[in-house]
C-alpha positions as CSV (number, residue, x, y, z in Angstrom):
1,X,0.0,0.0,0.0
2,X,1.5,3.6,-1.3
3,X,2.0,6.0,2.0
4,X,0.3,9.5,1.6
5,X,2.5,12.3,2.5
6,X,0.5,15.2,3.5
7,X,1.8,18.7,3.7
8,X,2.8,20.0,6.8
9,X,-0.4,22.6,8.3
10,X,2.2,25.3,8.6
11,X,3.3,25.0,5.0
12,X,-0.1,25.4,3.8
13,X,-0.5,29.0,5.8
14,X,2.4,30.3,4.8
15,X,2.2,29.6,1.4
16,X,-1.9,30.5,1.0
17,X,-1.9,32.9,3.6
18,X,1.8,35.0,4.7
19,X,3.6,35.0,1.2
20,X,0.5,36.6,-0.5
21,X,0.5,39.1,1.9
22,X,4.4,39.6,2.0
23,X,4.7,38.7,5.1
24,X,7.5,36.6,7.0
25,X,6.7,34.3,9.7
26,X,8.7,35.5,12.6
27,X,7.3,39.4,11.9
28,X,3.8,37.4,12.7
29,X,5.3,35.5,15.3
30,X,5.9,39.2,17.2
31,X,2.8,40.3,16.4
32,X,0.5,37.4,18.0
33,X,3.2,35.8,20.9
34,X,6.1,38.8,21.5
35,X,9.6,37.7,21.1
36,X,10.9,34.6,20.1
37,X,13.2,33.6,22.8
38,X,13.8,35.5,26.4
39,X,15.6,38.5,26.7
40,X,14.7,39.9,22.9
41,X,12.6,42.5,24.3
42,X,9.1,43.4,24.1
């Protein structure tokens, strides 16, 4: 039996949803959580 290989969720959104927008992932990252690791402000 063949194995499906889905794409990964977050590939979907980023192509569909951030690139068409021109945005980056780690500029939305800010925007909804605040910094990406401790101590890089916010």
């Amino acid at each position: 039996m063949p194995m499906h290989n889905p794409p990964h969720p977050g590939e979907i959104v980023r192509q569909e949803c951030l690139e068409p927008l021109g945005l980056q992932l780690a500029a939305v990252f800010l925007v909804l959580r605040g910094p990406q690791r401790l101590g890089d402000g916010g």
